[in-house]
N, C-alpha and C positions, 0 to 999 in steps of 0.2 A: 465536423459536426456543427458549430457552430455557426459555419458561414451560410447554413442550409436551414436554420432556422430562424422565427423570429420571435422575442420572448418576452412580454407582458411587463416584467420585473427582473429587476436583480437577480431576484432571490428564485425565479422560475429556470433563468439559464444557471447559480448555481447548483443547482439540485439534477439539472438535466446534465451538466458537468460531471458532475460527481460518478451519475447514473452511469453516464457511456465512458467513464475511468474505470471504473469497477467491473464493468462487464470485458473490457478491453483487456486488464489487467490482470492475468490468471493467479492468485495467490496460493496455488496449489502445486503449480507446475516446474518440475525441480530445473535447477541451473546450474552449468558448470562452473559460472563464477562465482556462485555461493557453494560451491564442496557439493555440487550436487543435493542440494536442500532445496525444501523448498522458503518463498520467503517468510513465511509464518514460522517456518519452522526458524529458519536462521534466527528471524527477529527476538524470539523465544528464548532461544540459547544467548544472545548478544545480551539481552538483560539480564537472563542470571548471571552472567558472566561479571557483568558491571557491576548487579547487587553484590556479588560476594567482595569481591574484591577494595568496594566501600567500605566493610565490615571490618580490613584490616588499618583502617587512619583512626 
């Protein structure tokens, strides 16, 4: 994407960055390498997991 455009600023290719990450990136779509989750979902559980586990030092 990047070598196909040309961008004013910085801050205009990170934003157009960002743009075609997100769309590229399904956050919804589950994975075998995650148990069959998806990553929201993983990421979710991996932090409860970390806060509780805080809770016992």
């Amino acid at each position: 994407m990047l070598w196909r455009a040309a961008f004013q600023t910085r801050r205009q290719a990170e934003k157009a960055l960002g743009l075609y990450i997100e769309g590229f990136y399904n956050p919804t779509q589950h994975h075998s390498a995650l148990d069959y989750q998806s990553p929201i979902t993983f990421e979710r559980q991996h932090r409860k997991s970390e806060t509780k586990s805080l809770h016992f030092f």
